[in-house]
VOGU-3710 file (C-alpha; in Angstrom, 3 decimals, decimal comma):
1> xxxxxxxxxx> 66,213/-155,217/-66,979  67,081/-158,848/-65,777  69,113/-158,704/-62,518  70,351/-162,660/-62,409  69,685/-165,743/-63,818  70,382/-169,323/-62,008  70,907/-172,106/-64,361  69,946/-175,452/-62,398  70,985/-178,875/-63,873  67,665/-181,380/-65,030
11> xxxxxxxxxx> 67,854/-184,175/-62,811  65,843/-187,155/-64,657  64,163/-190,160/-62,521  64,269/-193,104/-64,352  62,766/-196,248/-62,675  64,300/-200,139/-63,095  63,237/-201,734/-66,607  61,509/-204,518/-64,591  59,401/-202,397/-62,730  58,239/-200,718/-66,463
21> xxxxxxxxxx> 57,870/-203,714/-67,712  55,118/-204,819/-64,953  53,607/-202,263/-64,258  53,402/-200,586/-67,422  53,826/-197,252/-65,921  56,255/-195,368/-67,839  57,920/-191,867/-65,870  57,246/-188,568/-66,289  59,305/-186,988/-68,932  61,355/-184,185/-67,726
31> xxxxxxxxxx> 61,335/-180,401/-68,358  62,575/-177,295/-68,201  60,639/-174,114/-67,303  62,185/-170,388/-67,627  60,614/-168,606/-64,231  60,637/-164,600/-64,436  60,202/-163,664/-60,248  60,015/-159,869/-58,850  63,201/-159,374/-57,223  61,736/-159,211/-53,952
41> xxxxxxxxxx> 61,123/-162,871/-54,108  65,079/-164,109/-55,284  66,018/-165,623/-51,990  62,663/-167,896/-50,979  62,479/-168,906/-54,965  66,317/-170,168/-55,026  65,272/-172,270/-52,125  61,876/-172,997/-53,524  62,861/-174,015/-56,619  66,205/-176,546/-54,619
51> xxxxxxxxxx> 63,348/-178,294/-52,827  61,044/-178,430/-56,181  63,923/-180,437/-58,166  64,854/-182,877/-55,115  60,937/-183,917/-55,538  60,392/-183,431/-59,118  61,712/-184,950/-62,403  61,921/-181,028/-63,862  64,574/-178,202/-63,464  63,624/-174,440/-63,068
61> xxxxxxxxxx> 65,710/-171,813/-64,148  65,123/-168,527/-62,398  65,331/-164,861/-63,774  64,727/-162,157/-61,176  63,871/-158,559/-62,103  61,285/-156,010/-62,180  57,555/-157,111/-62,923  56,720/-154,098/-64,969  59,835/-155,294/-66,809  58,555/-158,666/-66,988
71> xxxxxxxxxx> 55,474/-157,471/-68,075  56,515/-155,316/-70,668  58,934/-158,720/-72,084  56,362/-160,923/-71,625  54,394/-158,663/-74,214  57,158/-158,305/-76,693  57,702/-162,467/-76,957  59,904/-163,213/-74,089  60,445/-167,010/-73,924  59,390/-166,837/-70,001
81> xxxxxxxxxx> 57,112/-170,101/-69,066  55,422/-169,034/-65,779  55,652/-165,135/-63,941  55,680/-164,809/-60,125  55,010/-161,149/-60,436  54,979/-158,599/-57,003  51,038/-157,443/-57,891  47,718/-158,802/-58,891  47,802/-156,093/-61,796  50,240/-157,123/-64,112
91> xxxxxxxxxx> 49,646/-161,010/-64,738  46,199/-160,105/-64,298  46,539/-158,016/-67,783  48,099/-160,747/-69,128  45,710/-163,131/-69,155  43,252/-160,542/-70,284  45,717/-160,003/-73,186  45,834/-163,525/-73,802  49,583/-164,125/-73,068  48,924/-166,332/-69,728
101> xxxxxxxxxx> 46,859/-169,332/-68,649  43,390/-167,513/-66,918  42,611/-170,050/-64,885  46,562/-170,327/-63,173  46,280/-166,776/-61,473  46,888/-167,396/-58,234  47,872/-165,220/-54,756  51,353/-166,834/-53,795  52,246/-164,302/-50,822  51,905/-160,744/-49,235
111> xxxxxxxxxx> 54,982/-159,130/-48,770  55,840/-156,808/-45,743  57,885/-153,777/-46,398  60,838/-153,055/-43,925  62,909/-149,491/-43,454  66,240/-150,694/-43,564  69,575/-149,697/-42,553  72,735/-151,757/-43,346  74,216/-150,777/-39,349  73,899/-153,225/-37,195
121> xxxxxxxxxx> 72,037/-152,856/-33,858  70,682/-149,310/-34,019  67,189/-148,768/-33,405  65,024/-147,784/-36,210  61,486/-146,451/-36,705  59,350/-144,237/-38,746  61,048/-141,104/-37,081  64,480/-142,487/-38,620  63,259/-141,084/-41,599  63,375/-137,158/-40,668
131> xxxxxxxxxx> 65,972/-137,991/-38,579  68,523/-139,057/-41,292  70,214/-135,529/-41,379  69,662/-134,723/-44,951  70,876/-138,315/-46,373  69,727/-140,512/-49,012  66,616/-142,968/-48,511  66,676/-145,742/-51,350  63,323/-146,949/-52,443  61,891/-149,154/-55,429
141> xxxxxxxxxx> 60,843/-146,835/-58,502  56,823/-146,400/-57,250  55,951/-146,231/-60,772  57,273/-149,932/-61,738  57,599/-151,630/-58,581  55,061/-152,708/-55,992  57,187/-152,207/-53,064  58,380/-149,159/-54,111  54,377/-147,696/-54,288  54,337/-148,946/-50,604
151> xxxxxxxxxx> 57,187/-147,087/-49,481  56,008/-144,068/-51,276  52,172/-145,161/-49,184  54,246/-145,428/-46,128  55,614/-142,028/-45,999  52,802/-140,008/-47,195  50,537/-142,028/-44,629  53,288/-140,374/-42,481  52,390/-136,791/-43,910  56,503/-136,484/-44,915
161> xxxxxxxxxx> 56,018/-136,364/-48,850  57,471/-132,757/-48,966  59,832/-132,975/-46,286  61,502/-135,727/-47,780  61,010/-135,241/-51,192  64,791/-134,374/-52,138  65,864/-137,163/-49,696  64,928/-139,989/-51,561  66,569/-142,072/-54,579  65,026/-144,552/-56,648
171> xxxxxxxxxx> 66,190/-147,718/-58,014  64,193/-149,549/-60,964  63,220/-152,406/-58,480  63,510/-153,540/-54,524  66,819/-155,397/-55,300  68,686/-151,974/-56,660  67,073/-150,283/-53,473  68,884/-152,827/-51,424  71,699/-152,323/-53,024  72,382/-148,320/-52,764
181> xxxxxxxxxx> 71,847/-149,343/-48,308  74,291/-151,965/-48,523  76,807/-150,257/-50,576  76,398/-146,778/-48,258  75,106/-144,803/-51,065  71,915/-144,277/-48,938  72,209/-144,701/-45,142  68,527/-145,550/-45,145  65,526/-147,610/-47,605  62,530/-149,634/-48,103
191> xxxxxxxxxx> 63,267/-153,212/-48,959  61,539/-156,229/-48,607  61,740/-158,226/-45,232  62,586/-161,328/-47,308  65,922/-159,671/-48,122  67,140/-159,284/-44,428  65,428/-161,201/-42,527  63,882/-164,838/-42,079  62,424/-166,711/-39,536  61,199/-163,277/-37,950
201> xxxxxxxxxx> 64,621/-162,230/-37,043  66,425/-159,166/-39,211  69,656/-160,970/-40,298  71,490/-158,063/-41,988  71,877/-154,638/-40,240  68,674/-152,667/-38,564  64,973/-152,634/-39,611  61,586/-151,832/-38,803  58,838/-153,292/-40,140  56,043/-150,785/-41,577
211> xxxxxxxxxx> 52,716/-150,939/-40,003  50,326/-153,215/-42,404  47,958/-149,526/-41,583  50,220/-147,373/-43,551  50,690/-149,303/-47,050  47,842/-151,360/-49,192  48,833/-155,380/-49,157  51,581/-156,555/-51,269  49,438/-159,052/-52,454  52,113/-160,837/-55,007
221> xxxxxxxxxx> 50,109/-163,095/-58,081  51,742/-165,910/-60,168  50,263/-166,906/-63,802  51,306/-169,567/-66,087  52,622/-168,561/-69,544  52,960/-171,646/-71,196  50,911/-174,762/-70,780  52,393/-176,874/-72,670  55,232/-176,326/-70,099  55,218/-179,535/-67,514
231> xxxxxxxxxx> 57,598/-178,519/-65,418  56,262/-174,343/-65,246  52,720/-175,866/-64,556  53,973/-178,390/-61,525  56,135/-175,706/-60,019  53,097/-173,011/-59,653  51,079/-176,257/-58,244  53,539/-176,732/-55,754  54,200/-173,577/-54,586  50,510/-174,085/-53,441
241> xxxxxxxxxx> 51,592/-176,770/-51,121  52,796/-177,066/-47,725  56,350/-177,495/-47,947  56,473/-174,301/-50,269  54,031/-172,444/-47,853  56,793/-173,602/-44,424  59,266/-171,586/-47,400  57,677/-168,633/-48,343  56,460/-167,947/-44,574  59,888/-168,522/-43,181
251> xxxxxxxxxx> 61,169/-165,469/-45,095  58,111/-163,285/-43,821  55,549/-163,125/-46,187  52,048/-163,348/-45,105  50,178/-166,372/-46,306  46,339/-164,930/-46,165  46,483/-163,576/-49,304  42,886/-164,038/-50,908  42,573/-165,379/-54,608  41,017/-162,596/-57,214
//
């Protein structure tokens, strides 16, 4: 279900009564836009939507969670206003079900999965996994989370499906999978590099980064729900633009990702 919400204050521009009066231009009237955003993409989308309100008129308020959740809410009449989802496939069926904006699909990022371990300076690789003496490895539920069907790619690619198949624990999206690592309920999982690391440098504990080779792109896809929603439609144009690319690439996404 919903993992957090951020309630941001709407910060409204208003320009001198002379210069209205001469010019004749009158400002942009504020909104507010409800954001749902995988969980994989909390920490660049806090910062994302900081930088959107110093430059805007409009305030975002961000709800992070699972996009087959999303998906399934969005369907049912959730009062969402634009979806940064963690696949192509699910905002892709909504504008085929006529619950999003076709024309506002758009590739955002590609995520990179990491194999994570909340101990600091120990060295990790793909043969951590068999050599984890029988404990835990955390990933994202394959079935409703994108990251979670690369980790699942990642270690069949690695021909240790059987081997490991009592090993591993599942949490409904990449945050929960975090979570059991950081907590010590599993001494090893698959999380997203944007939760650990930025700037290319793993900030929290040990990782490795999984070959591109072993996993299909996280290609992640956002989709406007409602366009009569000023501020939803200006935040999905500016994550398009530089300063929100310098963002999203900081925390390790990819930036290549090709439009559908």
């Amino acid at each position: 279900m919903l993992l957090r919400k951020r309630h941001t204050q709407m910060f409204i521009r208003i320009l001198p009564l002379s210069i209205l009066l001469v010019t004749g231009v009158a400002p942009a009237l504020a909104d507010e836009a409800r954001v749902a955003v995988a969980a994989n993409f909390s920490r660049p989308a806090e910062m994302l939507a900081e930088q959107f309100e110093l430059l805007q008129p409009h305030a975002i308020e961000l709800v992070f969670g699972s996009s087959a959740r999303f998906y399934a809410q969005v369907q049912n009449g959730a009062p969402f206003d634009a979806f940064l989802s963690a696949d192509l496939e699910k905002p892709r069926l909504l504008t085929e079900e006529g619950f999003a904006a076709a024309d506002s699909l758009r590739a955002y990022a590609i995520g990179r999965l990491v194999l994570w371990t909340a101990e600091p300076s120990l060295e990790i690789g793909g043969e951590s996994l068999t050599a984890n003496a029988g404990g835990k490895i955390a990933l994202a539920n394959p079935k409703l989370a994108p990251y979670g069907l690369a980790a699942r790619e990642v270690i069949d690619n690695l021909g240790l499906g059987e081997q490991l198949a009592d090993s591993l624990i599942m949490g409904e999206n990449i945050s929960q999978a975090y979570q059991f690592v950081a907590t010590g309920n599993a001494p090893l999982g698959f999380v997203a590099l944007s939760q650990v690391g930025r700037n290319g440098v793993i900030e929290r504990g040990s990782g490795w980064l999984a070959p591109a080779e072993l996993h299909a792109p996280i290609r992640q896809y956002a989709v406007l729900l409602n366009e009569e929603n000023a501020a939803a439609s200006a935040f999905l144009e500016f994550l398009r633009g530089p300063e929100a690319r310098r963002i999203i690439y900081s925390f390790g996404y990819a930036m290549d990702a090709a439009e559908p």
